[in-house]
C-alpha positions in Angstrom: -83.5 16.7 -68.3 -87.0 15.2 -67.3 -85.5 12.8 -64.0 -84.4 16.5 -62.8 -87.8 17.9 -62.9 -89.2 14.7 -61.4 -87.0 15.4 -58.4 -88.4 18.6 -57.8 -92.0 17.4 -57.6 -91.0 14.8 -54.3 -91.1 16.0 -51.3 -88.6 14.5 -48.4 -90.3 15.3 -45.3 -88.3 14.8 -41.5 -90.6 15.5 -39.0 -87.2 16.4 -36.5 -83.8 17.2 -37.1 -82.5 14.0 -35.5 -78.4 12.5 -35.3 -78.6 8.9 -37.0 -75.3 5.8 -37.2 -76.3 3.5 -39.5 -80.0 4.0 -39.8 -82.2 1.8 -41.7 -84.9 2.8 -43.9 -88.5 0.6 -44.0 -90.4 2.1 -46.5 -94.3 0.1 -48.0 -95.5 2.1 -50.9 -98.8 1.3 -51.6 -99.7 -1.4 -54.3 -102.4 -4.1 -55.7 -103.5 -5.1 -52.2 -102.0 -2.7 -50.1 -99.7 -5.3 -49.3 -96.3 -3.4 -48.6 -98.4 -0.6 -46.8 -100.0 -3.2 -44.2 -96.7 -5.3 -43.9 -94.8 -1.9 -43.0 -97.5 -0.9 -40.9 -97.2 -4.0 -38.7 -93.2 -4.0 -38.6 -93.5 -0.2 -37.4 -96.3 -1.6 -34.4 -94.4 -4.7 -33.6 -91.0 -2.8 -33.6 -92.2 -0.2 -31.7 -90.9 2.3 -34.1 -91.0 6.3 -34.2 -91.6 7.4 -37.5 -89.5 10.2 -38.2 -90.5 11.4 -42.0 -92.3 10.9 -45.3 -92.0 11.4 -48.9 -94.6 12.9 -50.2 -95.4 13.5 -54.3 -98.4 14.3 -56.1 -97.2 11.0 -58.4 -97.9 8.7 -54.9 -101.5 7.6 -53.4 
């Protein structure tokens, strides 16, 4: 099955094993513009968030 091999090529990365209730996930993949990446960025500043992992793929910039 091809989706099963995709899976295997993207990495879920947590930084710390942390305990979460109803956590929320902000995620700005980049695009045209960079648009989602800079509006993420600036919800992450102004929120004062931690980031606490990444995906990471060799099919993402």
């Amino acid at each position: 099955m091809e989706g099963h091999d995709l899976a295997r090529e993207i990495l879920l990365v947590e930084k710390e094993g942390i305990s979460l209730n109803n956590p929320v996930l902000i995620e700005g993949f980049p695009g045209v513009g960079l648009v989602a990446s800079i509006a993420t960025g600036f919800l992450v500043e102004e929120l004062k968030l931690e980031e606490i992992g990444y995906v990471f793929s060799k099919y993402l910039p």
